[in-house]
C-alpha positions as CSV (number, residue, x, y, z in Angstrom):
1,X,161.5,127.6,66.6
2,X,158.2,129.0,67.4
3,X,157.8,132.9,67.3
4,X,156.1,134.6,69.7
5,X,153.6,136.0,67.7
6,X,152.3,132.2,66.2
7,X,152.6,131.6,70.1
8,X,149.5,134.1,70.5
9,X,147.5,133.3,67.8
10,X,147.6,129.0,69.0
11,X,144.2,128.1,70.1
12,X,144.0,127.6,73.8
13,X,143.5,123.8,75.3
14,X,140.5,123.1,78.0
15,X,141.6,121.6,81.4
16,X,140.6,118.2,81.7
17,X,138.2,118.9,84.0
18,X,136.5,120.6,81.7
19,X,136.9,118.7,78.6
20,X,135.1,115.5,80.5
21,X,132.4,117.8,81.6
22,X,131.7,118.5,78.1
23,X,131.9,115.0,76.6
24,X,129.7,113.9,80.0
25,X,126.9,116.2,78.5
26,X,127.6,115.1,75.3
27,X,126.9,111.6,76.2
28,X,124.0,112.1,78.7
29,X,122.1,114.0,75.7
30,X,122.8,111.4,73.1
31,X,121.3,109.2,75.6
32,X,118.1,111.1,76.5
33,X,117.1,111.4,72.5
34,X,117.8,107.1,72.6
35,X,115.8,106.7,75.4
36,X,115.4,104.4,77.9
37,X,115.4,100.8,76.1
38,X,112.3,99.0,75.9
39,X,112.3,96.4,78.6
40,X,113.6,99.3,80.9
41,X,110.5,101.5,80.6
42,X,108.0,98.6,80.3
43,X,109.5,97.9,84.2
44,X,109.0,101.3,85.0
45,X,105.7,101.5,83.5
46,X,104.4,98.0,85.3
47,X,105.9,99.2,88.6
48,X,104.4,102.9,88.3
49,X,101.0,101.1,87.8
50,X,100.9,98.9,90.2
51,X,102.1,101.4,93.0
52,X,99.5,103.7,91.5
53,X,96.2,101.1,91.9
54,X,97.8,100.1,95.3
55,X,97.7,103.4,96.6
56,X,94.2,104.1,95.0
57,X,92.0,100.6,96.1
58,X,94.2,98.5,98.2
59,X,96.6,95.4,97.6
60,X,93.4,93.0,98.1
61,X,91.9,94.9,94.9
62,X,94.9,95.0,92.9
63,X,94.2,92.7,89.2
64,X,97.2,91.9,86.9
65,X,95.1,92.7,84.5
66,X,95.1,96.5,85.4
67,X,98.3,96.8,86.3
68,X,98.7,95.4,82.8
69,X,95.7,97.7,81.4
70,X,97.6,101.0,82.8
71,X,100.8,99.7,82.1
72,X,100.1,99.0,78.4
73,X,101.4,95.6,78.7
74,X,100.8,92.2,78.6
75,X,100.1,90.2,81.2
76,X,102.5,87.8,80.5
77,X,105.2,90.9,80.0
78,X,104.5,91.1,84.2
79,X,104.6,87.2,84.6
80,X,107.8,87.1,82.9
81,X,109.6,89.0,86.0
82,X,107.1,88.6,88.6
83,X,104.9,85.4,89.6
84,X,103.0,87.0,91.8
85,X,101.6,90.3,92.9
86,X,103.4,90.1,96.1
87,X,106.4,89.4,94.3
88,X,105.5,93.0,92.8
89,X,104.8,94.5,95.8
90,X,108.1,93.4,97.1
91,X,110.2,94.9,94.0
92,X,108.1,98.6,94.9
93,X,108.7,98.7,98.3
94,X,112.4,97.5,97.7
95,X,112.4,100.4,95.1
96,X,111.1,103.0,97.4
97,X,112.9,102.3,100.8
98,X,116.5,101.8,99.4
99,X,117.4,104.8,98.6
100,X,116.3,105.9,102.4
101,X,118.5,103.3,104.5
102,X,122.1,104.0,104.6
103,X,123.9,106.3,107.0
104,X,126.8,108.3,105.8
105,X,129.8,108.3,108.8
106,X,130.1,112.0,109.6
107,X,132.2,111.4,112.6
108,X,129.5,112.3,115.2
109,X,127.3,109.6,117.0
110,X,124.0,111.5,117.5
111,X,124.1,112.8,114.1
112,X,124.0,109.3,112.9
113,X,121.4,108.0,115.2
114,X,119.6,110.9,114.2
115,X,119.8,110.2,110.4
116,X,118.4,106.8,111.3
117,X,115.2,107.9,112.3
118,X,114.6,110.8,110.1
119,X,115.4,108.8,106.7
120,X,112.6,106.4,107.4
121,X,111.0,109.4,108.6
122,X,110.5,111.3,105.5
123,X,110.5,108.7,103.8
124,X,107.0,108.1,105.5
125,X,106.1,111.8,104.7
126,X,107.7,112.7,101.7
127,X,107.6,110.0,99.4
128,X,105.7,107.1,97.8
129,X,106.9,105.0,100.2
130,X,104.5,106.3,103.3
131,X,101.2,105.4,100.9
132,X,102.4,102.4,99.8
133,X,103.9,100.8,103.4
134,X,100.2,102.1,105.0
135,X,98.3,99.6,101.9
136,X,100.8,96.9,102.3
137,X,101.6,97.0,106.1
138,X,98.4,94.2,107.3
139,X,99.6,92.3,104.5
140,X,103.1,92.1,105.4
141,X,102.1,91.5,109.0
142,X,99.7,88.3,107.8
143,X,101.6,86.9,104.4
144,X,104.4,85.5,104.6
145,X,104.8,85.4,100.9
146,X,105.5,89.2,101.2
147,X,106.5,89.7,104.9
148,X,109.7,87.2,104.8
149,X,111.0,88.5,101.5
150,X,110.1,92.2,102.9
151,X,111.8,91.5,106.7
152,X,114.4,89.7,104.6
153,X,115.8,93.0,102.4
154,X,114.6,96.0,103.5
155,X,113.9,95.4,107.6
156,X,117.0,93.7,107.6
157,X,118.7,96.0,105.4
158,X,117.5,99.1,107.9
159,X,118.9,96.6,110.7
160,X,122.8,96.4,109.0
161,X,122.7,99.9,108.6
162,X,121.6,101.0,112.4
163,X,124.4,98.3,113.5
164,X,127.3,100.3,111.4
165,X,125.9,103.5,112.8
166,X,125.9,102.0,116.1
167,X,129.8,99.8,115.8
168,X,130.9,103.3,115.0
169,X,129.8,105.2,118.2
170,X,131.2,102.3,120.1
171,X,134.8,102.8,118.4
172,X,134.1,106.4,119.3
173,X,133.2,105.8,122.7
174,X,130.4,107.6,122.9
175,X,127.9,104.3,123.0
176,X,127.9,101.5,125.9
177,X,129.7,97.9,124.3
178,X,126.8,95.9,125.2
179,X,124.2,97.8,122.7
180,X,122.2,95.4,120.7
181,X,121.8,96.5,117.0
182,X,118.3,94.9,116.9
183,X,117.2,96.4,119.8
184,X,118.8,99.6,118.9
185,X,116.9,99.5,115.3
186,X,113.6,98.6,117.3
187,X,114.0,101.6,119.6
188,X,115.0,104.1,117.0
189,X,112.6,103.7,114.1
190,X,109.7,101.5,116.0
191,X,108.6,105.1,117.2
192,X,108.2,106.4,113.6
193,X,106.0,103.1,112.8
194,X,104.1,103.2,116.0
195,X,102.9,106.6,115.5
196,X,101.8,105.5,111.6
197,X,99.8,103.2,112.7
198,X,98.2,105.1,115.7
199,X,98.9,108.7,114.5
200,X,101.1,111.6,115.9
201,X,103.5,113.9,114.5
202,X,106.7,113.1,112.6
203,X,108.5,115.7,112.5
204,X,112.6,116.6,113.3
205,X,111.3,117.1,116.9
206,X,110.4,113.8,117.5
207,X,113.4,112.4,115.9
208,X,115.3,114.2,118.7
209,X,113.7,113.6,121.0
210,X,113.6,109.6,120.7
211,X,117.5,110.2,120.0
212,X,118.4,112.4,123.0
213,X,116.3,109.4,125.3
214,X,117.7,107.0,123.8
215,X,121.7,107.9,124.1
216,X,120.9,109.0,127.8
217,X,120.6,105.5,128.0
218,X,123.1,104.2,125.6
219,X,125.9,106.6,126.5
220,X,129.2,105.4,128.1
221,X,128.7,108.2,130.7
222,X,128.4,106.6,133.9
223,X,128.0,103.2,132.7
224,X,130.8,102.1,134.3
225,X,129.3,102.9,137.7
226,X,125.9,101.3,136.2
227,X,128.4,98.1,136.1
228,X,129.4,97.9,138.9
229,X,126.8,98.3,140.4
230,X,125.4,95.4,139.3
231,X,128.5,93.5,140.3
């Protein structure tokens, strides 16, 4: 029988919680002092390079040989995962736009159109990304060895994502049942592109103000005398 005073001398145990938080650390530091392995960092070294040189000279000036030069590779290290610089190209952009596409569901329909312009928004303004697509954009437009595989992953990626955002405010009821995703995806982030290109602000003002137009358009408010209407 245990006594109460070998009771009050037992060490205490951690929570769970708290014992998994500790081993996390544990592991994450065992893992920083290992480092990244080798074939990691040399893709993370090529790709920093070649974004770097494309932002500085412009994709026409970009050498394999100086991406390889900065990168403190080989050249046939950068051949062994991608053929061609637009094959390279392709992997940054991928890299760079990805984490700037999906929409969380929050349960409100102009928050989500909303998040569909901004993210490509600051992704324009506040990362790599907005350099990079301005070096990259004629080429996309006149390559297809970069355009299709571009259009093919991140446009269309972009284009999945405004069509969940937009499924979701027709469930709600908030959007018409005839919206077109692709048209949708046009209208909401072909603003942020156009004004790239041409210049203007992009700022959270903008972004509501293409959103507000657009759902006095798209809302189910008086569509169904619009319908009829056209009967």
């Amino acid at each position: 029988m245990t006594t109460d005073a070998s009771a009050a001398t037992k060490p205490a145990i951690d929570p769970l919680d708290k014992i998994i938080e500790r081993e996390s650390v544990g592991i994450e530091r065992a893992r920083a002092r290992q480092g990244r392995p080798r074939s990691d960092r040399a893709r993370r070294d090529i790709c920093d390079a070649f974004r770097e040189i494309l932002i500085e000279e412009g994709f026409d000036k970009v050498r394999m040989e100086h991406v390889a030069s900065r990168a403190k590779v080989g050249k046939a290290t950068i051949y062994r995962h991608w053929p061609t610089k637009q094959a390279l190209a392709q992997e940054v952009l991928g890299e760079l736009a990805n984490p700037h596409i999906a929409v969380p569901d929050v349960g409100d329909t102009r928050t989500e159109l909303l998040a569909t312009v901004l993210a490509p928004m600051r992704a324009l303004t506040e990362t790599d990304f907005g350099p990079v697509i301005r070096a990259l954009l004629s080429e996309i437009a006149r390559d297809p060895e970069l355009g299709d595989p571009f259009r093919a992953s991140v446009v269309q990626a972009r284009r999945d994502e405004v069509a969940r955002v937009v499924a979701r405010g027709i469930r709600r009821g908030d959007l018409r049942p005839d919206v077109h995703p692709d048209v949708a995806t046009e209208m909401l982030v072909g603003p942020v592109y156009f004004r790239l290109m041409f210049g203007g602000e992009l700022d959270a003002e903008f972004a509501e103000r293409i959103v507000d137009d657009v759902l006095q358009g798209w809302s189910m408010r008086g569509w169904g005398e619009v319908a009829t209407n056209w009967l």
